[in-house]
C-alpha positions as a Markdown table, in Angstrom:
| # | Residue | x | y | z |
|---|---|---|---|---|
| 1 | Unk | 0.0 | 0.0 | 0.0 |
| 2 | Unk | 3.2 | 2.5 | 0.7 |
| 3 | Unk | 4.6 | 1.7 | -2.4 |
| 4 | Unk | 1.2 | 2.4 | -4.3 |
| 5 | Unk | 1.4 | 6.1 | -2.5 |
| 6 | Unk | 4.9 | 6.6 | -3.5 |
| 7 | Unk | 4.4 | 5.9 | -6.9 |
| 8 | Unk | 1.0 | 7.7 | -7.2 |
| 9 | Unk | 2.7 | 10.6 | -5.5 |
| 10 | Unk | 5.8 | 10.3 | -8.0 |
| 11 | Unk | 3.2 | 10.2 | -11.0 |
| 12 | Unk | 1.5 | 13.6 | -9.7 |
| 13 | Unk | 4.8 | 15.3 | -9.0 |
| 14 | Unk | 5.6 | 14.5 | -12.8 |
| 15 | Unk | 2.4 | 15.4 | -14.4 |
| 16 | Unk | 2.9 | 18.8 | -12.4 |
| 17 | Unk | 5.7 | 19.1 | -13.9 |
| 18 | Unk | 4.6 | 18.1 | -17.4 |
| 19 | Unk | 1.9 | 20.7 | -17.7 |
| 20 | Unk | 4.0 | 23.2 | -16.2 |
| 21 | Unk | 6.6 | 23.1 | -19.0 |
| 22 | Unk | 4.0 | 22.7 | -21.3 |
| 23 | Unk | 2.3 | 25.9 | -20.0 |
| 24 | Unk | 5.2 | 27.8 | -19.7 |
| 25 | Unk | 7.1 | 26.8 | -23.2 |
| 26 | Unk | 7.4 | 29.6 | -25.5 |
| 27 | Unk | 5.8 | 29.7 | -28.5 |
| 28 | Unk | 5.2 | 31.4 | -31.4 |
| 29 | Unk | 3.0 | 34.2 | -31.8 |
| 30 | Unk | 1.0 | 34.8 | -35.2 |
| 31 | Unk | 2.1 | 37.9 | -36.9 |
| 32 | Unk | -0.8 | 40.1 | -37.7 |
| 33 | Unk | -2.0 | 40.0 | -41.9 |
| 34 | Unk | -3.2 | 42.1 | -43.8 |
| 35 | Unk | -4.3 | 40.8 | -47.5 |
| 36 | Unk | -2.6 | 37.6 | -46.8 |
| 37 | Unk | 0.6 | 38.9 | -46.0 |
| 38 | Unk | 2.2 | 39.0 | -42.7 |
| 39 | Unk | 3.4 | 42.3 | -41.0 |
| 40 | Unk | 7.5 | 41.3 | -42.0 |
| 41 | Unk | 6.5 | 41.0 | -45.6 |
| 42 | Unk | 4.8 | 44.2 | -45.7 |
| 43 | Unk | 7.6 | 45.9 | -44.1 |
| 44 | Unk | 10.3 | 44.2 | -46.1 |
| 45 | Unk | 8.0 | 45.2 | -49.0 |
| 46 | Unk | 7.9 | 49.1 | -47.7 |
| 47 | Unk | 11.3 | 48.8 | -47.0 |
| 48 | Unk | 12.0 | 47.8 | -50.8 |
| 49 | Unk | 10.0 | 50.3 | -52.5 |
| 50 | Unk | 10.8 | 53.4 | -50.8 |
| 51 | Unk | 13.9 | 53.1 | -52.2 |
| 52 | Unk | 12.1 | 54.5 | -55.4 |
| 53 | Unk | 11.3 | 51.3 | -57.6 |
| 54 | Unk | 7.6 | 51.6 | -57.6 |
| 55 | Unk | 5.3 | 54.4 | -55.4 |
| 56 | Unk | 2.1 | 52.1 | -56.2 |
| 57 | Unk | 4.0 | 49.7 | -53.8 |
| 58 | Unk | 5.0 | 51.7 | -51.5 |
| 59 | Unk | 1.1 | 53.4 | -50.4 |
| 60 | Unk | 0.1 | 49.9 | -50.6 |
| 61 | Unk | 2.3 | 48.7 | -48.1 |
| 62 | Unk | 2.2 | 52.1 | -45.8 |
| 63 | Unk | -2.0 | 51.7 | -46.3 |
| 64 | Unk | -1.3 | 47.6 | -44.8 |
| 65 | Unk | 0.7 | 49.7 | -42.1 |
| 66 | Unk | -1.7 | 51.9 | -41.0 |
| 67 | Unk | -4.5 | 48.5 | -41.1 |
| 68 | Unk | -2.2 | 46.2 | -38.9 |
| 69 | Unk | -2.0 | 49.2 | -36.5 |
| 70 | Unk | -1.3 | 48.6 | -33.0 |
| 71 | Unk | -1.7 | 44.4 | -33.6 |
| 72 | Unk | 2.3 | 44.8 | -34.7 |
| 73 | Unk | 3.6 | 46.8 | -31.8 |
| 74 | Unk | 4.7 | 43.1 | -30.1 |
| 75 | Unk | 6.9 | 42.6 | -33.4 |
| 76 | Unk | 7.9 | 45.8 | -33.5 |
| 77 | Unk | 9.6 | 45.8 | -30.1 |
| 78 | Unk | 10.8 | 42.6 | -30.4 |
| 79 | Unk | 12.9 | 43.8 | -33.8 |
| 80 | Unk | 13.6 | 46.8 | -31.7 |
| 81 | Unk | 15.3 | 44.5 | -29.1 |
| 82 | Unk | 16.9 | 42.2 | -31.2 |
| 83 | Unk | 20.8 | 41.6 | -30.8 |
| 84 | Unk | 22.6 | 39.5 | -33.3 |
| 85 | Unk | 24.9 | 37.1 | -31.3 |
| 86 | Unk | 28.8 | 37.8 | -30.8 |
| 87 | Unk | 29.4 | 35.0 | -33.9 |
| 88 | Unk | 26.7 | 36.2 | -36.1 |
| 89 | Unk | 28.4 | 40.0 | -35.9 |
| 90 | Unk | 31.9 | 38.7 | -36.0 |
| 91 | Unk | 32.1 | 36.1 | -38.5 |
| 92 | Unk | 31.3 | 38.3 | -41.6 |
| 93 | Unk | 34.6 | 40.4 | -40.3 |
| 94 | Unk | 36.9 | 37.1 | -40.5 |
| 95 | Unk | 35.7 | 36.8 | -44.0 |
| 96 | Unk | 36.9 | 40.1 | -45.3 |
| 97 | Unk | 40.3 | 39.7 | -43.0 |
| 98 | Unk | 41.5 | 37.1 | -44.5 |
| 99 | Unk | 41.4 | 38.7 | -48.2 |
């Protein structure tokens, strides 16, 4: 009968554990969309066409800014934040170094 308690107590103490991993694991948020696009291809597509290829482009992609609104602030801050890691930054430099 001990040994029944043990192992039921064992089982709960694992399943806690279980569901709170599975709680806290982080996952991936949906960007917002706009026309079927998401928010990183309308930027990258603003991005591209203010550089003057085509002005059509660009008020289409600053109209799906103004629509996505404040939906994209999380995406926003999180590009805001981002910092490439020490190899990322330093391994292009070895590149041209070595020429």
């Amino acid at each position: 009968m001990l040994w029944r308690r043990k192992n039921l107590v064992v089982a709960g103490c694992c399943g806690a554990v279980l569901a709170l991993v599975v709680w806290a694991w982080p996952g991936q948020w949906k960007e917002p969309a706009y026309q079927g696009k998401t928010f990183s291809v309308w930027a990258e597509e603003m991005y591209l066409s203010a550089l003057g290829v085509d002005p059509r482009r660009f008020q289409a992609a600053q109209a799906a800014m103004r629509n996505l609104g404040t939906n994209s602030f999380p995406i926003m801050l999180w590009w805001i934040r981002y910092e490439p890691s020490y190899w990322r930054l330093r391994r292009p430099y070895r590149r041209w170094q070595q020429d």
